[in-house]
BADOVO-575236 format. One record per residue (C-alpha): x, y, z; residue number from 0. Coordinates in nm, 3 decimals, decimal comma, padded with zeros to 5 digits. Layout:
! residues N
<c1 = X	c2 = Y	c3 = Z	kemi = NUM>
...
! end
This chain:
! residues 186
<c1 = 00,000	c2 = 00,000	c3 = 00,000	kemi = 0>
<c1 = 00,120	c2 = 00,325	c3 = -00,081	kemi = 1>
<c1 = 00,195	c2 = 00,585	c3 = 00,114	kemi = 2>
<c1 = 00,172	c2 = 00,326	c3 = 00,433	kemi = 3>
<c1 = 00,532	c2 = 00,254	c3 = 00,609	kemi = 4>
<c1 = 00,678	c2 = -00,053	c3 = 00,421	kemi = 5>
<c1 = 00,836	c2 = -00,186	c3 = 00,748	kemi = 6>
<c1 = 00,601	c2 = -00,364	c3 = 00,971	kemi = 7>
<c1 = 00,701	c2 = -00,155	c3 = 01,280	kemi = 8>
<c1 = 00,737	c2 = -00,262	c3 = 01,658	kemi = 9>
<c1 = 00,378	c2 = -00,339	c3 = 01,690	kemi = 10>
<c1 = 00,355	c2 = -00,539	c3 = 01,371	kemi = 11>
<c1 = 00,655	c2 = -00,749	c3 = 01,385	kemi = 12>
<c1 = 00,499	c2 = -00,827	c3 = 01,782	kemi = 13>
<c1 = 00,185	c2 = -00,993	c3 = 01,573	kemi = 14>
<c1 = 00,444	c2 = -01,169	c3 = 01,334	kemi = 15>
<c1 = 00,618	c2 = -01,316	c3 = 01,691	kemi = 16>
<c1 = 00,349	c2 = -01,395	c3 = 01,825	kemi = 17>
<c1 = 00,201	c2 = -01,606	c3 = 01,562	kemi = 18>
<c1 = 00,511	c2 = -01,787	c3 = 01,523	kemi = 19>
<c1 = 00,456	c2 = -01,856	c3 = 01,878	kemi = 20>
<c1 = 00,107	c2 = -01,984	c3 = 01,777	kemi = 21>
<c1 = 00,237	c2 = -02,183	c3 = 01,512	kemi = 22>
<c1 = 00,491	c2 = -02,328	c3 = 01,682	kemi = 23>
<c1 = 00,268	c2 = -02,437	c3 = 02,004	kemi = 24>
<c1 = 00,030	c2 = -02,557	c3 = 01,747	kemi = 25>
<c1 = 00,295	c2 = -02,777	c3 = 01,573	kemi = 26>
<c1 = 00,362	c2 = -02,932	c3 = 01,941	kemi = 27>
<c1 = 00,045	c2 = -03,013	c3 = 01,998	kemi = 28>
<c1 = -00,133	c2 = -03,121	c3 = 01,698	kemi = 29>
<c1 = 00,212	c2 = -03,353	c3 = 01,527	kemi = 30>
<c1 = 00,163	c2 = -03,668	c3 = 01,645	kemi = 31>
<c1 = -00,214	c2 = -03,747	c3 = 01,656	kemi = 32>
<c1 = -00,238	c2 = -03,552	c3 = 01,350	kemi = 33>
<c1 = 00,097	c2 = -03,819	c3 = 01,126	kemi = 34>
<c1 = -00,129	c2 = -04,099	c3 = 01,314	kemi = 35>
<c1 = -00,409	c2 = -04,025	c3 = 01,162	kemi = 36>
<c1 = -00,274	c2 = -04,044	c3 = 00,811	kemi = 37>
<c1 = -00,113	c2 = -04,388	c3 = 00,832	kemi = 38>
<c1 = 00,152	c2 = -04,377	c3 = 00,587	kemi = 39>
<c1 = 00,102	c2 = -04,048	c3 = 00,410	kemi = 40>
<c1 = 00,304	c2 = -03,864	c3 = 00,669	kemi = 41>
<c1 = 00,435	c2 = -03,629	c3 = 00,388	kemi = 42>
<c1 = 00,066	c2 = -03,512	c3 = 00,335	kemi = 43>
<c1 = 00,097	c2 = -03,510	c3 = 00,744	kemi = 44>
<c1 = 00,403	c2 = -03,250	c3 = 00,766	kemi = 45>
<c1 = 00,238	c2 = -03,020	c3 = 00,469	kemi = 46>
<c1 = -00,049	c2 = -02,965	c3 = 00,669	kemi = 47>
<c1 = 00,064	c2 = -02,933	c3 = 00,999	kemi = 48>
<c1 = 00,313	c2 = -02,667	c3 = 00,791	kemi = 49>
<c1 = 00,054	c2 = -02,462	c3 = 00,576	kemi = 50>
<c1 = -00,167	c2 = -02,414	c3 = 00,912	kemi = 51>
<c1 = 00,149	c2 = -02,331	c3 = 01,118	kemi = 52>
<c1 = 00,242	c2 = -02,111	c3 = 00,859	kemi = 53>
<c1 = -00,090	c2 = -01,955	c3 = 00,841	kemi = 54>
<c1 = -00,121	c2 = -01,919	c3 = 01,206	kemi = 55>
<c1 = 00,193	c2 = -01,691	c3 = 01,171	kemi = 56>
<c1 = 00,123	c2 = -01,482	c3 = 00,911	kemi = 57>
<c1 = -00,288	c2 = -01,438	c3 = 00,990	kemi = 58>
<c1 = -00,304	c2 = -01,220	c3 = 01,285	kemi = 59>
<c1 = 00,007	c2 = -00,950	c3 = 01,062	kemi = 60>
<c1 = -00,229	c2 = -00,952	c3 = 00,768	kemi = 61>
<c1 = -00,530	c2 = -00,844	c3 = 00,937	kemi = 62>
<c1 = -00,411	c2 = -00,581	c3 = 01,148	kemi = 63>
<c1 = -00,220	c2 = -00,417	c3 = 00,843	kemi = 64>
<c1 = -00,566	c2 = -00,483	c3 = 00,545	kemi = 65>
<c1 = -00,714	c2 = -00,300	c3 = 00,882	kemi = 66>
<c1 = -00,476	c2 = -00,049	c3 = 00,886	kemi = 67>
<c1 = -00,444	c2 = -00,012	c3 = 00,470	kemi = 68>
<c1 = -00,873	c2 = 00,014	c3 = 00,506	kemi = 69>
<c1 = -00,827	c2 = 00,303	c3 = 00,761	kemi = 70>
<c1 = -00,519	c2 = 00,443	c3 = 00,604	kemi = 71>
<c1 = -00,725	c2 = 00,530	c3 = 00,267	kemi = 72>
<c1 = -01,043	c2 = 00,605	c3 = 00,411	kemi = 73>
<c1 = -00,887	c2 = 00,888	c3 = 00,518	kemi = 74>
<c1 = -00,747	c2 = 01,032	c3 = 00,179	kemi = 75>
<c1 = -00,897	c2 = 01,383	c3 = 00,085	kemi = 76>
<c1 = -01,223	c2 = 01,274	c3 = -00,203	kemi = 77>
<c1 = -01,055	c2 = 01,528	c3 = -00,420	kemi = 78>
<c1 = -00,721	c2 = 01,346	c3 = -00,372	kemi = 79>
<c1 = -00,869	c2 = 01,010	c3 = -00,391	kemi = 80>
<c1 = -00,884	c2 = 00,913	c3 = -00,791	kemi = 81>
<c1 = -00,595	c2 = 01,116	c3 = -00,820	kemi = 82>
<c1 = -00,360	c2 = 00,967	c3 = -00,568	kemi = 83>
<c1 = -00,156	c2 = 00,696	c3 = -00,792	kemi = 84>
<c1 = -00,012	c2 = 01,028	c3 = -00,986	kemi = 85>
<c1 = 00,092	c2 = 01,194	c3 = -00,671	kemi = 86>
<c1 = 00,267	c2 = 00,937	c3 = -00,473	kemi = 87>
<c1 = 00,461	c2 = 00,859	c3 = -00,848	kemi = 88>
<c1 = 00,576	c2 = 01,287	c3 = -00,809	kemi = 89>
<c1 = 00,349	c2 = 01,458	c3 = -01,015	kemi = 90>
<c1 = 00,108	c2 = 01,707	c3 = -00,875	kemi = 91>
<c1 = -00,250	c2 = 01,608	c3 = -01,033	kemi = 92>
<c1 = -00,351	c2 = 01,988	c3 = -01,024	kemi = 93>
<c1 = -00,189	c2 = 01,979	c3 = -01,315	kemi = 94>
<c1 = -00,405	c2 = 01,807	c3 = -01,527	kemi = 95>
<c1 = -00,740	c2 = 01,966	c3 = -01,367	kemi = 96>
<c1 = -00,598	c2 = 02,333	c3 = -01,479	kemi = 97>
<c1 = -00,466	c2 = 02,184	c3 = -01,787	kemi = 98>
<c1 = -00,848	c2 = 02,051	c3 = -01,884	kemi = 99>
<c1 = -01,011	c2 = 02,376	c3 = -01,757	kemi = 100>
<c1 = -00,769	c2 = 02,557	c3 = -01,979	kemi = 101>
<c1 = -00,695	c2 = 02,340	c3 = -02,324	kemi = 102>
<c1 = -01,039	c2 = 02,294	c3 = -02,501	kemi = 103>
<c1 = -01,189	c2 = 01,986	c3 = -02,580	kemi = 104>
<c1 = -01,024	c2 = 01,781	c3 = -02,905	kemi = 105>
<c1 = -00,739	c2 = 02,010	c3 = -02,915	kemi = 106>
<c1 = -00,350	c2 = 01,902	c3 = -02,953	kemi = 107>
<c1 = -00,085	c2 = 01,930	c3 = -02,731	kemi = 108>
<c1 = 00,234	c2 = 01,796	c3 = -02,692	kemi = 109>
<c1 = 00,397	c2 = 01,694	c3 = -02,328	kemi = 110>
<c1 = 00,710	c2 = 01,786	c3 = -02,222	kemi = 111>
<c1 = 00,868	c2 = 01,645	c3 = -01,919	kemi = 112>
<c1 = 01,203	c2 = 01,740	c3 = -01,831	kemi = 113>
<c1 = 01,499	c2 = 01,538	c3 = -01,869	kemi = 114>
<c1 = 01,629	c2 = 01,623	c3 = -01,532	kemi = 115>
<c1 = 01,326	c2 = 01,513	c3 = -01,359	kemi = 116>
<c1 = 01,334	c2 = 01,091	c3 = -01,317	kemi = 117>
<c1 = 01,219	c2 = 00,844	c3 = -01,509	kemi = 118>
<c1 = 00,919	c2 = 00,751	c3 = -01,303	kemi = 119>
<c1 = 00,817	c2 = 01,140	c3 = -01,306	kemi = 120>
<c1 = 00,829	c2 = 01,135	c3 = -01,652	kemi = 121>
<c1 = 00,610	c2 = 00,837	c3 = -01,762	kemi = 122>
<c1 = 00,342	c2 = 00,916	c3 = -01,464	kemi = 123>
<c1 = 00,344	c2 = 01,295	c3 = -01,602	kemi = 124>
<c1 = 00,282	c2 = 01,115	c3 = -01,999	kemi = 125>
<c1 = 00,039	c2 = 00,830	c3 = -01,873	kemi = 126>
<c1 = -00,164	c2 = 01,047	c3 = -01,643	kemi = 127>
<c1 = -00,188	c2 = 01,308	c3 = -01,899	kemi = 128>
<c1 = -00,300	c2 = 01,061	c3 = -02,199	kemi = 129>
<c1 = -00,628	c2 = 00,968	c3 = -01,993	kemi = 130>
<c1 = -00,707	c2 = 01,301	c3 = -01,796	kemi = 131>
<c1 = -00,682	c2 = 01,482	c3 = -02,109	kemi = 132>
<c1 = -00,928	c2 = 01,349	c3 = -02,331	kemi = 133>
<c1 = -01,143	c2 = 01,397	c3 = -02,561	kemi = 134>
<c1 = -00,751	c2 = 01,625	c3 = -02,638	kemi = 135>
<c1 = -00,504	c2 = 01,449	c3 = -02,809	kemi = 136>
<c1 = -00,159	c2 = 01,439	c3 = -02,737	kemi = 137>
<c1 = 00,089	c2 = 01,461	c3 = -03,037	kemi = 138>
<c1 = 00,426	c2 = 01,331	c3 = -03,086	kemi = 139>
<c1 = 00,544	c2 = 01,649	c3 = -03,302	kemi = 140>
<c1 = 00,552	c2 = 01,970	c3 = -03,100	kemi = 141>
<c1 = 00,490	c2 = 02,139	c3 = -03,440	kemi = 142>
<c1 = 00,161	c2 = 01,950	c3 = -03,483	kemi = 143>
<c1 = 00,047	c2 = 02,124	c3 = -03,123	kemi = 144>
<c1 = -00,195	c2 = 02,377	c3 = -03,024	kemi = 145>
<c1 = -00,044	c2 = 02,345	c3 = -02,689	kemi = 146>
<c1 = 00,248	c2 = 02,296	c3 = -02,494	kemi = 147>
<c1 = 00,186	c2 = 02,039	c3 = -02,173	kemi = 148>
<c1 = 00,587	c2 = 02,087	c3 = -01,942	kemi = 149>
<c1 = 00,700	c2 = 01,961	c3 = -01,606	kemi = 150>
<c1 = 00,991	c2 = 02,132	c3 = -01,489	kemi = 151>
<c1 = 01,055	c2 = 02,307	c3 = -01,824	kemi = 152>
<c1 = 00,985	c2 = 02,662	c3 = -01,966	kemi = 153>
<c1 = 00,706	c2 = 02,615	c3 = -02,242	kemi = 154>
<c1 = 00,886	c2 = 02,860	c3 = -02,461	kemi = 155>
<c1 = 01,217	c2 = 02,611	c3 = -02,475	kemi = 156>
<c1 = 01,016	c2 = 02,339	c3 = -02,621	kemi = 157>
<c1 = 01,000	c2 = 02,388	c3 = -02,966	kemi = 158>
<c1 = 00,728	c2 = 02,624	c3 = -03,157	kemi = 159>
<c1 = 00,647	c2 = 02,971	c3 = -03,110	kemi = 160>
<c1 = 00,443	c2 = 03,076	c3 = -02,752	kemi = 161>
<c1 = 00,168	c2 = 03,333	c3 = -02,735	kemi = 162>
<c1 = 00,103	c2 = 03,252	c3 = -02,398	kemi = 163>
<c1 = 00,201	c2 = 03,044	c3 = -02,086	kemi = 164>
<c1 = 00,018	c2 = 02,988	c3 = -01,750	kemi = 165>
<c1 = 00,169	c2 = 02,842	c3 = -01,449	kemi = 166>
<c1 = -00,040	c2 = 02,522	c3 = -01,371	kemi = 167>
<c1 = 00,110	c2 = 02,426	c3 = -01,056	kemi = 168>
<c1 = 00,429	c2 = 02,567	c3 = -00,884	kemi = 169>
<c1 = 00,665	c2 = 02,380	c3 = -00,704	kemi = 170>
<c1 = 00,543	c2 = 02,197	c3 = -00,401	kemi = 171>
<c1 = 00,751	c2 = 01,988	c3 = -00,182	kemi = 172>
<c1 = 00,966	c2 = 01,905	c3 = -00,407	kemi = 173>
<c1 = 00,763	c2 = 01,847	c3 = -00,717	kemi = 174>
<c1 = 00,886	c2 = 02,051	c3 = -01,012	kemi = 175>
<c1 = 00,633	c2 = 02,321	c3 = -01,162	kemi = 176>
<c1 = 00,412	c2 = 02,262	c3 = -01,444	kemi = 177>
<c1 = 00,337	c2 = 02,505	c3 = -01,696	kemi = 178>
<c1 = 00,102	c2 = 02,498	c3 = -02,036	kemi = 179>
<c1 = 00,175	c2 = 02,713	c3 = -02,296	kemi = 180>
<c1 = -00,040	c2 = 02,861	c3 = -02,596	kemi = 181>
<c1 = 00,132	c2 = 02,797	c3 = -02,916	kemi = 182>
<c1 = 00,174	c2 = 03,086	c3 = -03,181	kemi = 183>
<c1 = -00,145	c2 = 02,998	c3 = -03,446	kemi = 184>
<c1 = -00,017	c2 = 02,986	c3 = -03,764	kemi = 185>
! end
């Protein structure tokens, strides 16, 4: 789960000892009568006894944290919500809500991610756009744009002619700015 700590914690890793514990007392008890039982399919025996030992380990760990995920993202802000996969990847999705208020519908524009921004950045910033966007279409040529779509890149640098540029979202804790720009009609 994003955005949760990916270490179990003090309080998690207690649950993982504990069920161990479980497991193991469980293993004590139930070993014998259980490899009498099944005469002389005592490998069928020891899988059991090691899938429910197992299991009583690991059960009482995942509940607590699907608990905690549940609680975790019940709390997300509803405007956040549908937009949260783009965030947590380092692109701010105000970005695409000023970029549809601003770029009308079945227009072109081209994206423009900088190169000094990561990888990861760069394909959230391309992917996100491609389905926010529409009914717009993106375009591979800068030339072939109406607008210009940048993170962490001046508009003006990209390629065409600029009548215009707006600041979609400034930098925020440590996400680059995002600007559209209005290219030159020719």
């Amino acid at each position: 789960m994003e955005g949760l700590p990916q270490d179990p914690g003090a309080f998690g890793l207690g649950l993982l000892v504990i069920g161990l514990l479980v497991g193991v007392l469980y293993v004590a008890v139930v070993r014998r009568p259980l490899l009498a039982s099944v005469g002389p399919s005592r490998g069928v025996g020891w899988i059991v006894i090691a899938v429910t030992a197992t299991a009583c380990g690991v059960v009482p760990f995942v509940a607590w944290r699907t608990i905690e995920d549940i609680r975790y993202t019940r709390a997300i802000d509803p405007w956040l919500s549908p937009r949260y996969g783009v965030s947590v990847l380092g692109v701010h999705p105000e970005i695409f809500d000023n970029a549809a208020r601003l770029i009308p519908r079945r227009d072109r524009y081209y994206l423009a991610p900088s190169p000094a921004i990561g990888g990861t950045q760069q394909a959230a910033f391309r992917e996100w756009s491609l389905g926010y966007l529409l009914p717009r279409v993106a375009v591979a040529d800068p030339n072939d744009a109406g607008w210009i779509l940048t993170l962490g890149v001046d508009p003006r640098k990209v390629g065409p002619p600029i009548q215009k540029t707006w600041l979609l979202k400034g930098p925020v804790n440590g996400l680059p700015a995002a600007y559209l720009g209005k290219v030159v009609a020719r």
